[in-house]
N, C-alpha and C positions, 0 to 999 in steps of 0.2 A: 554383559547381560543385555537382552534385549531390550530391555525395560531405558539403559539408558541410549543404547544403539536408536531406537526409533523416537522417544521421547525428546532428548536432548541433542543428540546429533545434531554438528553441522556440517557435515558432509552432504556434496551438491546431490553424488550416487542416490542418498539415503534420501535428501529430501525432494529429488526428482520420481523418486517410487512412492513418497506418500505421496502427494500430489496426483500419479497416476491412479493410487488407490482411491485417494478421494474423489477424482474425477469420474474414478467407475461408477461409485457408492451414488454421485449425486446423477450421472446420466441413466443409470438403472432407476430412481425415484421421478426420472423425469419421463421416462420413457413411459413408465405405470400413469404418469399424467398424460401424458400422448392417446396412452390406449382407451384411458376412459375417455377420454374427449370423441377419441373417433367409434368407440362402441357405442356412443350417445346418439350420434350422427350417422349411425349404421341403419336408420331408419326413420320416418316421421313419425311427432308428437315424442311424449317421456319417456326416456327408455328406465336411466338410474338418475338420473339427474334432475328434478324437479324446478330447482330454482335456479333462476338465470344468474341471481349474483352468483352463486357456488361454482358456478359453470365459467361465468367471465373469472374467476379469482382461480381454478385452475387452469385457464388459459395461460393468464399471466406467472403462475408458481411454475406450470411446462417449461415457456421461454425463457426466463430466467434462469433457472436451475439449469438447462443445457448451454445455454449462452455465458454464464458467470460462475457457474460450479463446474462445468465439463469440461466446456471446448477451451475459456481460458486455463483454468489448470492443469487440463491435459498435453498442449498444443505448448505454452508460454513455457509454463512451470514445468510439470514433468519433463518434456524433452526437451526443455531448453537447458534448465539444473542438469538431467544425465547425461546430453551432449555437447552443451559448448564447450565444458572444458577438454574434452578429448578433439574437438576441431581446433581449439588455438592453442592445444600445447600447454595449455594451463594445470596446476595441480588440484585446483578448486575455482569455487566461485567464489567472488569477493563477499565479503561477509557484510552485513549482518542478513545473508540470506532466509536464516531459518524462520523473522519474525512475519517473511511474508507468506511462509504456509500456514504457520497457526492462525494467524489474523483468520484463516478461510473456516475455522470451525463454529466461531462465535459468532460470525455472516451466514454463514445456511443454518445455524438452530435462531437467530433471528430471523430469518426467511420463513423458516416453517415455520415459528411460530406464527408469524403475521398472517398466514395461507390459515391456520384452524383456530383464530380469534376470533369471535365472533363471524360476522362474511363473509372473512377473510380478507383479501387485499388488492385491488385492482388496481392500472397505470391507466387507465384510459379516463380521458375528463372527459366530461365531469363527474364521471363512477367515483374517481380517485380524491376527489375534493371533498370539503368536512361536512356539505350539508348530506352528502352520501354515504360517508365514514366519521362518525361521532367518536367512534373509540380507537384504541390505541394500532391496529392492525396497518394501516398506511404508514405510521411515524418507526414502526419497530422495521417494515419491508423498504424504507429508504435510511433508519443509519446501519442494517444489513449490506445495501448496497454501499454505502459508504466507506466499511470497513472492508468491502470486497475493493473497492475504488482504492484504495489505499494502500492496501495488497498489494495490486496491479502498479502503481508506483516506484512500491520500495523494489519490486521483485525488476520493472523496468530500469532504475539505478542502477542495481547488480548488475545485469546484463549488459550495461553500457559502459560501465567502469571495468567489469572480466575484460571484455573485447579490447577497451584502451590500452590498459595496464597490465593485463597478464597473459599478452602473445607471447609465444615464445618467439627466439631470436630465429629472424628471418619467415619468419609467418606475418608475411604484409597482407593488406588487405584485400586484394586483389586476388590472393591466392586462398581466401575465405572460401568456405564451399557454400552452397546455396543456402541449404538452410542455414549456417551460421549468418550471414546476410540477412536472410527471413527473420530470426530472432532478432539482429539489433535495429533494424527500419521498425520491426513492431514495437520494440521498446520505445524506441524515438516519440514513435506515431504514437504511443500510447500517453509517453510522455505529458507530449506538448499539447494532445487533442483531445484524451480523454475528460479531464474536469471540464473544458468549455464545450466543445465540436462531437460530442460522444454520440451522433446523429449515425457517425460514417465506423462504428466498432466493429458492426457486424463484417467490413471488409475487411479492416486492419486486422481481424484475429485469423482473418484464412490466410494470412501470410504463412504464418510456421507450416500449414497443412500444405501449403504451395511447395515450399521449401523441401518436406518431406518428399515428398509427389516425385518433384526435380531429381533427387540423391538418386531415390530409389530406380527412376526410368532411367536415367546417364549411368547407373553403376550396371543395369541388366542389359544394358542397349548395346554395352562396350561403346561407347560417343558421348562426345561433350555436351552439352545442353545447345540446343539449335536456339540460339538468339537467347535473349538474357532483357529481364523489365526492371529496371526499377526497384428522401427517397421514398418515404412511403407515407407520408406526413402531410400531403400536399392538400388535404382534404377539409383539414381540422381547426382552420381559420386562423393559419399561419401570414404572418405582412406577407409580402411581395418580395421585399428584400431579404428575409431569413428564405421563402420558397426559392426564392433564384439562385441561392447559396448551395441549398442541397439540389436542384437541379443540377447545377454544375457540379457537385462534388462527384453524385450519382455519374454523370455521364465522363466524368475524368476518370475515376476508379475501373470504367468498365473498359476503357483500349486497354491498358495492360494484362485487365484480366482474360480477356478476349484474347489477346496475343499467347497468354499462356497455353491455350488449349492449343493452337497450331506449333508451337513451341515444342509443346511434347510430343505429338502426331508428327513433326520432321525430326526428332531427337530418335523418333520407334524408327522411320523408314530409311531403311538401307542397313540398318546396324543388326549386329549379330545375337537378337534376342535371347533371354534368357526368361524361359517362363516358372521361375517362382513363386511363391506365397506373395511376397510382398511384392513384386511385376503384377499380378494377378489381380490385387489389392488397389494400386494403382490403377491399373489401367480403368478397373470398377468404377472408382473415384471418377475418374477422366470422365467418363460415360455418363456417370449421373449427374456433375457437373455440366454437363454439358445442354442434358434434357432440363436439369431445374433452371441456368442459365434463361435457356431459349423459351420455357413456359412458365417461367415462375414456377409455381406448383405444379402444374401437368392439368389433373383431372381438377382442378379445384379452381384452374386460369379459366377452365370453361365455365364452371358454375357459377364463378363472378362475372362473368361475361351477361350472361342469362338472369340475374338479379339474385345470386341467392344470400339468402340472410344473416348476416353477421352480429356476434354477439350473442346468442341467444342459440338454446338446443334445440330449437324447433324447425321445421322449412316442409314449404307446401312439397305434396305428393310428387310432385313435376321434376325434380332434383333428387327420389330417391335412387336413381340406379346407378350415378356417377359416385355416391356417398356410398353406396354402398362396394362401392369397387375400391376405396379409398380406405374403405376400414378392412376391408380381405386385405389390403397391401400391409398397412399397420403388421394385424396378425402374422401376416410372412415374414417383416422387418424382424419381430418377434421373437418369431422361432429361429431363424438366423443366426440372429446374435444368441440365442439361448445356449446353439449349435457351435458355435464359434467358444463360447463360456467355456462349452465341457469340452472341447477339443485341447482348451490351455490347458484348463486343471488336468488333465488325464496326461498331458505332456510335464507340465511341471513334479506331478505327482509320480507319474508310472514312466515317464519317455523314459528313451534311453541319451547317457549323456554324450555330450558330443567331443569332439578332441577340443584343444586350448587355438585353435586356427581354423575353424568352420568353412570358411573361406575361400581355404587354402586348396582348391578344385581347379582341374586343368580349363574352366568356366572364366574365372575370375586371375588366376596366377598359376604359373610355370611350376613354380618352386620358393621356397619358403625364405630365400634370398633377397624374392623380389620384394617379398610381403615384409623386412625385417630393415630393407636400406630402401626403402619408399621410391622405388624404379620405376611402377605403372599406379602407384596410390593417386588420387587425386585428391587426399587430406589425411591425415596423422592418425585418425582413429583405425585406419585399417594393417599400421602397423601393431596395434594392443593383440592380448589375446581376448578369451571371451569364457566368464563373462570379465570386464576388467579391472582391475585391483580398484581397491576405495580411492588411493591417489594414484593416478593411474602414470602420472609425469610426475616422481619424487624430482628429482634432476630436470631442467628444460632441456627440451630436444632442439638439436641444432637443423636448421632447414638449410639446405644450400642457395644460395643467391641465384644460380643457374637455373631453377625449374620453376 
C-alpha cells in the first residue's frame, strides 16, 4: 500500500524522494517569496506591500525556506538518502534515518506559522527582539529552526556511521566518488559547526552541489576530476574577535572554492565532451557560480555600491532602472523553472520508458560487460540498472584491491 510505502517507510530510496518532494514544495513557496519581494522593488514607492515589517518578515520567510527547507533537504537529504548507498555498496542507510525527514514537516508549519502571526517574524536586531515582537511569532520561527537543527544532526549521524560501517568490502576511501566525499565533510562540518559556528552554513551546504557538479563534468568529460579540494555580519556591532573569526573563515572557505571553478574548466579542456542535460545543467551552474562568486549579486553589487536602501520597499527614483532589470530576471528565473516543471511531468507522465542500462551508449561504454564487472565505472552505482531496486545491494559487492 502506499499509504505505508511513503508514510512509514524506511527505506533511504523512499525517504530521499520525500525529501526531494518536500524540497520542491518549500523552494516553490519561497520562490512566490522571492517574486513578491522583487515585484515590490520593480519600481519606487508601494507597489503590494505597504508595511515594512511584512516586507522585512518575508524577506526572512524567502531565505529561510530556500536555505533550510530546499537547499538542505534537497542537496543533504534527498541525494544523499538516494545515493550514498549506491556509491559504498551499502543496502540502506543506517537507521534511524526516517525521524530526520519527519522532524522537517513540524519545522516549516512552525515556520509559516511564525511568517502569518501577527507581523510576522524577523532575524534582523533589533526587529527580532521582544520590544519589536511582543507575541509569539519569533519564539515559534526559532524552535522551527531548532527542530530543522536537529534534523540536520540526526540525518548528519546517518551519513557518517553509512560511510563507516556499511562499505562494502574493498570500497576504501579513497575510491569514494566525489560526491560521496561531499556528503560526509558536510555531515562532519555540519556536525561539529552547526549548533555553535552556523555563521559559515551557507558554504558547508554547497558542498553536496559541488559534489554533484564534479560526477556530472568527470563522467561527461570522459576525465578524472583535474585537482581535488578538500561574512556578512561585519556591520552590526560584532567584538573584534568574533569579526576576525568570520573574516578568516570567509577568506579560508573561498581558495577552495575558487579552486573549484578552474578544477572544472581543466576537467572540460582537452576531454571528449558529452553535451547532455545534466553537462548542460552544470556547466550553467559553473557560469552562474562564477558571476554570483565575482559580484555578489550582480546588478544589486552596484546598487549597494551607490547607497541603495535596505530593509524597507521603498528607494529614491535614482535606482529604479537597475531594480527594474532585476525583477524582469526574477520573472525569467520564473518561467524557466515553470518550463523545466512541465518538461518532468510530461516525461514522467507521457515519456517514453527507457531500457534497464540508459548508459549503456557507445558515449559512456563499449558493451554491457564493461557496465556489469566495473572495467571503466569509477563507482558501483553505474553497475545497477535504472531505475534501481529498493535494496539495490541485497548481497555486498566485492571490489577488487587492484583498481
Amino acid at each position: 500500500m502506499w499509504k505505508e510505502r511513503w508514510f512509514l517507510s524506511t527505506n533511504a530510496k523512499d525517504i530521499g524522494t520525500l525529501y526531494l518532494m518536500f524540497a520542491l514544495f518549500s523552494g516553490l513557496l519561497g520562490t512566490a517569496f522571492s517574486v513578491l519581494i522583487r515585484l515590490e522593488l520593480s519600481a519606487p514607492g508601494v507597489q503590494y506591500i505597504a508595511d515594512n515589517q511584512l516586507y522585512n518578515s518575508i524577506i526572512t520567510a524567502h531565505a529561510i525556506l530556500m536555505i533550510f527547507f530546499m537547499v538542505m533537504p534537497a542537496l543533504i537529504g534527498g541525494f544523499g538518502n538516494f545515493l550514498l548507498p549506491l556509491l559504498v555498496g551499502g543496502p540502506d542507510i543506517i537507521f534511524l534515518n526516517n525521524i530526520s525527514f519527519w522532524l522537517l514537516i513540524p519545522s516549516l508549519l512552525l515556520f509559516i506559522f511564525a511568517t502569518i502571526i501577527e507581523n510576522g517574524a524577523g532575524t534582523y536586531p533589533p526587529l527580532s527582539g521582544i520590544q519589536s515582537h511582543s507575541g509569539p511569532s519569533v519564539d515559534l520561527a526559532i524552535f522551527g529552526l531548532h527542530l530543522s537543527g536537529i534534523s540536520s544532526l540526526l540525518g548528519a549521524i546517518n551519513f557518517i556511521s553509512t560511510i563507516i560501517n556499511m562499505r562494502s568490502p574493498g570500497i576504501k576511501l579513497h575510491k569514494l566518488a566525489l560526491f560521496g566525499w561531499a556528503v560526509v565533510i558536510t555531515a562532519v562540518l555540519l556536525l561539529l559547526s552547526l549548533p555553535v559556528l552556523a555563521g559559515r552554513v551557507c558554504y558547508i551546504l554547497i558542498l553536496p552541489g559541488f559534489g554533484i557538479v564534479s560526477t556530472v563534468i568527470s563522467a561527461s568529460s570522459s576525465k578524472n576530476v583535474f585537482g581535488q579540494d578538500g561574512h556578512h555580519m561585519y556591520t552590526v556591532g560584532l567584538d573584534v574577535d568574533t569579526r576576525a573569526y568570520f573574516t578568516a573563515a570567509t577568506l579560508i572557505i573561498a581558495v577552495p572554492t575558487g579552486i573549484k571553478i578552474f578544477s572544472w574548466l581543466a576537467t572540460c579542456y582537452g576531454g571528449s565532451l558529452r553535451m547532455t542535460p545534466a553537462m548542460l545543467f552544470s556547466l550553467g551552474f559553473v557560469v552562474m557560480f562564477t558571476i554570483g562568486g565575482l559580484m555578489k549579486y550582480y546588478l544589486q553589487h552596484f546598487l549597494g555600491l551607490q547607497g541603495m536602501p535596505r530593509r524597507i520597499g521603498d528607494y529614491p527614483d535614482a535606482f529604479a532602472g537597475w531594480n527594474l532589470i532585476s525583477s524582469f530576471g526574477s520573472i525569467v528565473s520564473v518561467v524557466a523553472t515553470w518550463y523545466f516543471l512541465n518538461i518532468l511531468y510530461l516525461q514522467l507522465t507521457q515519456g517514453t520508458p527507457v531500457s534497464r542500462y540508459p548508459w549503456l551508449t557507445p558515449q559512456y561504454f563499449s558493451d554491457l560487460f564493461q557496465t556489469l564487472f566495473n572495467r571503466n565505472n569509477s563507482s558501483l552505482e553505474w553497475c545497477l540498472n535504472s531505475p534501481p531496486k529498493p535494496h539495490a545491494f541485497v548481497s555486498l559487492p566485492l571490489q577488487s584491491r587492484a583498481f
